[in-house]
C-alpha positions in Angstrom: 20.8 16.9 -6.3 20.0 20.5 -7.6 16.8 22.2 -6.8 14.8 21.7 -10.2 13.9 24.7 -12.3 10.7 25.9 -12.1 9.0 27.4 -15.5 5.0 28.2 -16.2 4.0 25.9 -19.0 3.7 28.9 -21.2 7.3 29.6 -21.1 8.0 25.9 -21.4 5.6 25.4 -24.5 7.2 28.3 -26.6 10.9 26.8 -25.6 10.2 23.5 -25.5 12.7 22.4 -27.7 15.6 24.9 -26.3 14.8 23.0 -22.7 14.5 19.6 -23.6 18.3 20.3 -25.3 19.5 21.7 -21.7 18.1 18.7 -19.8 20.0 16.8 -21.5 23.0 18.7 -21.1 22.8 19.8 -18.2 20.8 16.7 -16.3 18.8 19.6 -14.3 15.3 18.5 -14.3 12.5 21.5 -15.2 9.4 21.4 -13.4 6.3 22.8 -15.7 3.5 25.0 -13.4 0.2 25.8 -14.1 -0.5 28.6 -11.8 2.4 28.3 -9.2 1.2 24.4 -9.0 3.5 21.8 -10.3 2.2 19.9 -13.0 5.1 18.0 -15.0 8.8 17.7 -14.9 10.9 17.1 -17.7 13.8 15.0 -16.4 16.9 13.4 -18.5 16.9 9.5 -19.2 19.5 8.1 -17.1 21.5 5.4 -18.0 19.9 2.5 -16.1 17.0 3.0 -18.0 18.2 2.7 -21.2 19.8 -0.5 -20.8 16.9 -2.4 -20.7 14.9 -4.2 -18.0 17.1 -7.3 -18.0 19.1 -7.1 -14.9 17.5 -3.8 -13.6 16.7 -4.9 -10.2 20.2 -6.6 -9.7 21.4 -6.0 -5.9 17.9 -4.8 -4.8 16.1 -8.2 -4.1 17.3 -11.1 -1.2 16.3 -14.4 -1.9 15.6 -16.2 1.8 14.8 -19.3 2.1 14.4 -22.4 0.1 13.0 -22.0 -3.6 12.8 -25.5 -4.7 10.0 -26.9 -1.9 6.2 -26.5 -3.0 4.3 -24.1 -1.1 1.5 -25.7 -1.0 1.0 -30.0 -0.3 0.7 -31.5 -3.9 -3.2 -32.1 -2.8 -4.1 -28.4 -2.9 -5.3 -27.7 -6.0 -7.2 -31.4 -6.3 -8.7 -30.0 -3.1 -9.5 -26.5 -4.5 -11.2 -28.2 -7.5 -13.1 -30.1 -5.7 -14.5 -27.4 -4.1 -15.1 -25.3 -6.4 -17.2 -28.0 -8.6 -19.0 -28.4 -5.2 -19.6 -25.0 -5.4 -20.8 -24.7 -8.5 -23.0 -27.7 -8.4 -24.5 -26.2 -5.5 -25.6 -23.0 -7.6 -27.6 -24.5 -10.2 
């Protein structure tokens, strides 16, 4: 990937439009300075974005294991409750 260009945010605000139309021509991304210090980058939408979030993580999660059994024993919660009325009973 390309080093980005580099412009102070003067520059950028008085060719703003000019640079957004490179970006996305170009796909270079423009880093905006303040005083030598990065501060924003204006970067092109790529196409995974655009597509939408359905699917977007496709290939990057492994699913181990077995996804049907309860956690937790089917008591849990009853327990929890219990608990936690204990707990509250306690306070008053």
């Amino acid at each position: 990937m390309p080093t980005p260009l580099r412009i102070p945010a003067s520059q950028f605000k008085a060719r703003c439009l000019q640079l957004m139309k490179d970006v996305q021509q170009t796909g270079q991304d423009i880093v905006i300075t303040n005083h030598d210090r990065p501060i924003a980058q204006l970067s092109p939408v790529r196409e995974a974005a655009a597509q939408g979030h359905f699917g977007a993580m496709r290939g990057m999660i492994r699913v181990t294991g077995d996804l049907d059994t309860p956690v937790l024993d089917p008591n849990s919660e009853a327990r929890w409750l219990a608990a936690w009325d204990a707990k509250l009973t306690r306070g008053k």
